[in-house]
N, C-alpha and C positions, 0 to 999 in steps of 0.2 A: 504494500500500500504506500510508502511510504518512496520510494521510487517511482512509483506510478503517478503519486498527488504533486513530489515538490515539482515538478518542472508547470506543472498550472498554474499557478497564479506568479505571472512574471519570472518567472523561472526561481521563484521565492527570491529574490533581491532586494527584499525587502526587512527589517530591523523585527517588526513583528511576527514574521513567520520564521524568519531564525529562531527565535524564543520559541515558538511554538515547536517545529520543529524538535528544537532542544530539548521540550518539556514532554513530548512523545516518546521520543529514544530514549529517554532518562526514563518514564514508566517502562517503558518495556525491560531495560537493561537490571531495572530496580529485581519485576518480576522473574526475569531468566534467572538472574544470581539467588533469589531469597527459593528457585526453584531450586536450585542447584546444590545451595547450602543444604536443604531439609534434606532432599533427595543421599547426599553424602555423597552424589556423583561427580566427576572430574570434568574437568573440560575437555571438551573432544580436541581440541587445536589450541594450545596453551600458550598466548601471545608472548610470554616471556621466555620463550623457545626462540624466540627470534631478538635476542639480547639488545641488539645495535640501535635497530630503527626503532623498536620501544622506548628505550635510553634517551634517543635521539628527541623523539615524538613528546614524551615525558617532562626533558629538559625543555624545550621550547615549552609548553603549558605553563612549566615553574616560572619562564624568564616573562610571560603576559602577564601570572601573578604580583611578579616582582617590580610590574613598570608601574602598577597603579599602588603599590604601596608608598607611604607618605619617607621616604627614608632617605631625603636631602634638599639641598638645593640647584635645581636644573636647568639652565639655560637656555632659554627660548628662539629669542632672536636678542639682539643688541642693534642700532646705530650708531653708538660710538656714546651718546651724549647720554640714554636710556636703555636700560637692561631690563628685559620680560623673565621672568625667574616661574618656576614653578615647583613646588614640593615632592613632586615623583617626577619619574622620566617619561612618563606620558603626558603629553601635552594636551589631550581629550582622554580621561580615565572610561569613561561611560563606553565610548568605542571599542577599546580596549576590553572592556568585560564582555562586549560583544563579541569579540574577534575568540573570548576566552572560548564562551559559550560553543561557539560554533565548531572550534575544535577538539572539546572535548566530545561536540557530538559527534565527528568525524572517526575520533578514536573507538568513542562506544560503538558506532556503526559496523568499525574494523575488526571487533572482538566479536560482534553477534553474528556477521555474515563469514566468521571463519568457520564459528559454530556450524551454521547451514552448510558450510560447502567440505565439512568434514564425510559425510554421506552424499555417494553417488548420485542417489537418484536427487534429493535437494538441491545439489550442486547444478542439475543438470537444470531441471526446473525453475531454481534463480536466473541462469544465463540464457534461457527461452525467452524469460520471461521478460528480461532488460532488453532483446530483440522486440520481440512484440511492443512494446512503450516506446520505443525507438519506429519503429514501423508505426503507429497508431499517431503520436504525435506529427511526423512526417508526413504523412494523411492530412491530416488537418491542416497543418503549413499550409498544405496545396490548395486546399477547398478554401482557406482562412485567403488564401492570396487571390483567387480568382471571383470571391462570391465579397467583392469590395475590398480586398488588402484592409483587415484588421486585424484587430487582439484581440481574442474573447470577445468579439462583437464590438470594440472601442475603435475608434478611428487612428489610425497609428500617426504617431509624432515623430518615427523618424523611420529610414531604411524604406520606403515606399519602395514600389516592385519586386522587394524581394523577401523571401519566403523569409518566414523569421518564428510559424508556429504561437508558443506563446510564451515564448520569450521578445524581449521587448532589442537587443543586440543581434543582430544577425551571425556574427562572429562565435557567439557562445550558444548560440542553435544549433549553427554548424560544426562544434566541437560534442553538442549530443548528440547528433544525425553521426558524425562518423565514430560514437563510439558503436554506437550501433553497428553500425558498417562495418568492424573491425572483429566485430563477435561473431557477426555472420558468414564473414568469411571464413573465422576462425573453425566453426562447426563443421561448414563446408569442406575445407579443406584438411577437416580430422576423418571424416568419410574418407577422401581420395587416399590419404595416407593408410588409412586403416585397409582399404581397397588392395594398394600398392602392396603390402606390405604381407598378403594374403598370400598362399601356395594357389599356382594356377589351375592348378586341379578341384578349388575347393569353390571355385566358379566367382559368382559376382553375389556382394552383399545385399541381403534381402531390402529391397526398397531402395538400392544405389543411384538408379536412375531420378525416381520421381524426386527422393531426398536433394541432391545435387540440381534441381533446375527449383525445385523452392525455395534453397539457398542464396541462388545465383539468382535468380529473379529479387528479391527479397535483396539482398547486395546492391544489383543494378537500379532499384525502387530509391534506395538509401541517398548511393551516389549523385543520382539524377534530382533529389531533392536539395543534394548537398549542391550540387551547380545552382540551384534556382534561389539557394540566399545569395549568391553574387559573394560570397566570402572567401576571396583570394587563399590566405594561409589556411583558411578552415577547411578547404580542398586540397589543399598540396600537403598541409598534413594528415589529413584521412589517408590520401593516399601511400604516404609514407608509412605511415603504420599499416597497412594492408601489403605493401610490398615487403614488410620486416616477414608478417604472415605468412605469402605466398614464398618469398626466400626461405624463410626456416622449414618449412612445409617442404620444397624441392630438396633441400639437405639432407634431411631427416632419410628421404627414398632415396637418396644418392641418385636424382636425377637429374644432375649440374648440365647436362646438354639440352636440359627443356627449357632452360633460364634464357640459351640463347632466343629456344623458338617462342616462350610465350611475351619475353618481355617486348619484342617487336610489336607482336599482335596486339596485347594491352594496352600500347601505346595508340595504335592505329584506334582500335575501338575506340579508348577514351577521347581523341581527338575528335574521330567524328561524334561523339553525343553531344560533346562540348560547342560542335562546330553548329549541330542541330537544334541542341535546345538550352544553349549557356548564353545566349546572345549578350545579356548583360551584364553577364561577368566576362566575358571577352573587350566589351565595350571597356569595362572599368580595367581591363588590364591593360587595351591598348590605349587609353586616357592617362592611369596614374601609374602604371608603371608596378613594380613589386615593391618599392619601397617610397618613402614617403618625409620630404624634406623636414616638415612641421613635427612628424614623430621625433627626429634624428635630433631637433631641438630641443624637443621635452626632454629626450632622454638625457640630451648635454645636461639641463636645468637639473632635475632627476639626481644625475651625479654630482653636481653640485650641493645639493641638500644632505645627499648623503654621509658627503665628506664634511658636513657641519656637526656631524652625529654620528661617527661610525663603526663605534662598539654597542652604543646602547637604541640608536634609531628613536624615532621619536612618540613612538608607542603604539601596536597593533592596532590596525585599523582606524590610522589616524591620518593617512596618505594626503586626506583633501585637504582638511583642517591646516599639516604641515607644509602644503607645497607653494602657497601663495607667498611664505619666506622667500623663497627663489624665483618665485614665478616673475619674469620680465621679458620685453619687445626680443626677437619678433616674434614670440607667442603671441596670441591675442590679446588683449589686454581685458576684452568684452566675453572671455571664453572660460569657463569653471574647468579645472581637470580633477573629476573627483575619483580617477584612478590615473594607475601608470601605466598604463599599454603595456606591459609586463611586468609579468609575476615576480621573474626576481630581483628586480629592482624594488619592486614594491616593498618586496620582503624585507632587502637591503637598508631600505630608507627606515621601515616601521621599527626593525627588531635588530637591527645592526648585520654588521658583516660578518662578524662571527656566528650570534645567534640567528639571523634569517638564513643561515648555511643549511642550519640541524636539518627541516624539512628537507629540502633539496636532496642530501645526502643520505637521508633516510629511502626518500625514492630510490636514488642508486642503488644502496645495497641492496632494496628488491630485486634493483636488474639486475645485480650481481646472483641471487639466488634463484632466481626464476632461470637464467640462463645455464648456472650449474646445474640445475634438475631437469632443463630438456636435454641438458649433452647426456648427464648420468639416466637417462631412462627412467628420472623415478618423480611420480604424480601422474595430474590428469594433463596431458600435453593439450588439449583442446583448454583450459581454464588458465595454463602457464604462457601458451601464447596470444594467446586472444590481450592476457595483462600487460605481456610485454611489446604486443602491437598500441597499446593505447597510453603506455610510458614514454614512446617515441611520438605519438603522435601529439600528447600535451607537451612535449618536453617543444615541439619545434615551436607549437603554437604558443606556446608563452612565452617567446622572446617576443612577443608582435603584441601581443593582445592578453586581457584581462580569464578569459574562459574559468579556471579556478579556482580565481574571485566570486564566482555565481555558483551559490550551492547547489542548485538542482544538478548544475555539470560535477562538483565535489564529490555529491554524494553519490553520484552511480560514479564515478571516478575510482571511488575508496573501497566500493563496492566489488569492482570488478579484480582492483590489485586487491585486495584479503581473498577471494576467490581462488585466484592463482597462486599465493602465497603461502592459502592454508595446505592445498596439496604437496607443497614441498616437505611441509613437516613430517618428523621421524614420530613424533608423537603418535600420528593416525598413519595406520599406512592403508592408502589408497588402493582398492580392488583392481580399478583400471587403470586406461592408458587413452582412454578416448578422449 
């Protein structure tokens, strides 16, 4: 449910339904443990099995608590002649407790869906199921974009023409459209492999055929919506992550000479859909180009705040509040920037250079264990790549854009890596391989 509700109302980007949000996961997480305790039972997937990125994830939590605690005096801004001082290092505490909020719900989210994806058949049933919501939303985009381009029936305020669902960013639509897209592939191409990997005697797996074009159909559906928000990097990295899949996928059957013959074809097809039904994101490519002079500025501006602040950042979730410090020509002057165009600057700026790393490098070691367990054979290979196609594909798209900033993309996000994660562990050892 809870996968299925936030991406509706605004992709939840809103102060209220973080709380709410937060105050869901928190009954549930409350019930699961006060079940678990009475029960005497173990956890199926015991997140402290995975030392580093808990550690990691944990300390960042501590250092939110720590920036709205009252335990000095902190420098604001100065012009030489007046000093802005404040008692903690958050220069917005309220924010801050929100940024807490949110991530502790992302952690509980990470602990409950490892639970689920310790059992086969749950496991398999959550990752249908994040297709389907991905497929259903997508739907709507389409219908939302032709029956008057709105939101929920509201008249849109910005991105006109292009598919955006009910998310109000086109960018962070198309970062849920290709998680989507990357799961789907992901299934698909555990079928072929499973296929491949068959004695030819033992013939073709039941249902290979029909499975594989509702895949592929259901892939193509994704894609096809993914051209029609017109979101430059939110295509080139779907597709990124879907080529880490279909790459790992050729390895895995040691069929490095199909690399040559499909990556051609791939290309030819996606060209012509692009050529047939992307008209306006072709337009905005050959208008703005891949990159974008005003971003290249902020980001100057950006690193300039940061380096005003660069152990302690100026307190989670305080980006907006902090940047009109730096903010000057030729930005606009008439223009709010209440995010960074990327994540890890953001991070940089809020929580410092040391502590905005923890995140970051917590993701890493995922890739580092996700990747150890498809080389070693061991988990669900369909759950371990699907996570590490969607690790590359936020990792590119957050240098450009905000996407992980917007919980509804977070939390199928966290969703999918505990997914893939829970299967590495030695704790439950996994039936399959699918």
């Amino acid at each position: 449910m809870l996968f299925a509700l936030a991406p509706l109302p605004f992709a939840s980007a809103r102060p209220f339904l973080w709380a709410l949000w937060a105050t869901y996961v928190g009954a549930i997480a409350i019930v699961f443990f006060a079940w678990q305790l009475r029960s005497g039972a173990s956890l199926r997937v015991n997140p402290i099995e995975f030392r580093l990125p808990a550690a990691l994830v944990a300390v960042t939590l501590l250092m939110l608590v720590a920036q709205v605690l009252p335990i000095g005096s902190f420098l604001i801004a100065s012009d030489g002649a007046i000093s802005l001082t404040a008692p903690q290092i958050s220069i917005a505490p309220g924010q801050t407790v929100l940024m807490l909020a949110r991530q502790l719900t992302y952690a509980l989210v990470a602990v409950l869906v490892m639970q689920i994806a310790a059992s086969d058949n749950r496991r398999n049933v959550l990752l249908h199921g994040l297709i389907a919501i991905a497929l259903a939303y997508g739907a709507y985009g389409l219908i939302a974009l032709r029956l008057g381009d709105t939101i929920l029936g509201l008249p849109k305020w910005a991105y006109l023409g292009s598919i955006t669902g009910s998310f109000v960013n086109r960018n962070s639509f198309a970062t849920f459209i290709g998680f989507g897209a990357i799961l789907t592939l992901a299934h698909g191409c555990a079928i072929m492999r499973r296929q491949a990997e068959r004695h030819k005697d033992d013939g073709l797996i039941n249902g290979l055929l029909s499975k594989v074009i509702l895949y592929g159909a259901a892939y193509t559906f994704l894609i096809l919506v993914l051209i029609g928000t017109q979101s430059r990097m939110g295509l080139f990295a779907a597709l990124a992550g879907s080529a880490v899949v279909v790459l790992a996928t050729l390895l895995s059957i040691r069929r490095l000479g199909l690399i040559l013959l499909i990556a051609p074809l791939a290309l030819a097809t996606f060209i012509g859909l692009l050529w047939l039904l992307g008209g306006g994101l072709l337009e905005r490519i050959e208008s703005d180009g891949f990159d974008s002079s005003t971003r290249w500025v902020l980001y100057e501006q950006i690193l300039r705040l940061i380096a005003l602040r660069p152990w302690t950042g100026f307190g989670g979730g305080t980006f907006e509040i902090a940047f009109p410090i730096v903010h000057t020509l030729p930005l606009p002057a008439d223009v709010s920037f209440n995010l960074a165009h990327n994540t890890y600057l953001a991070l940089w700026s809020e929580l410092g250079l040391i502590g905005g790393s923890f995140l970051i490098l917590a993701i890493a070691f995922v890739t580092v264990k996700l990747v150890t367990a498809l080389l070693a054979n061991h988990g669900s290979w369909t759950a371990e790549i699907a996570a590490l196609g969607v690790i590359f594909q936020v990792a590119i798209h957050s240098m450009v854009d905000f996407s992980l900033e917007i919980p509804a993309n977070t939390l199928v996000f966290v969703a999918i890596l505990a997914t893939g994660l829970a299967t590495t562990s030695r704790t439950k050892t996994m039936r399959t391989r699918s």
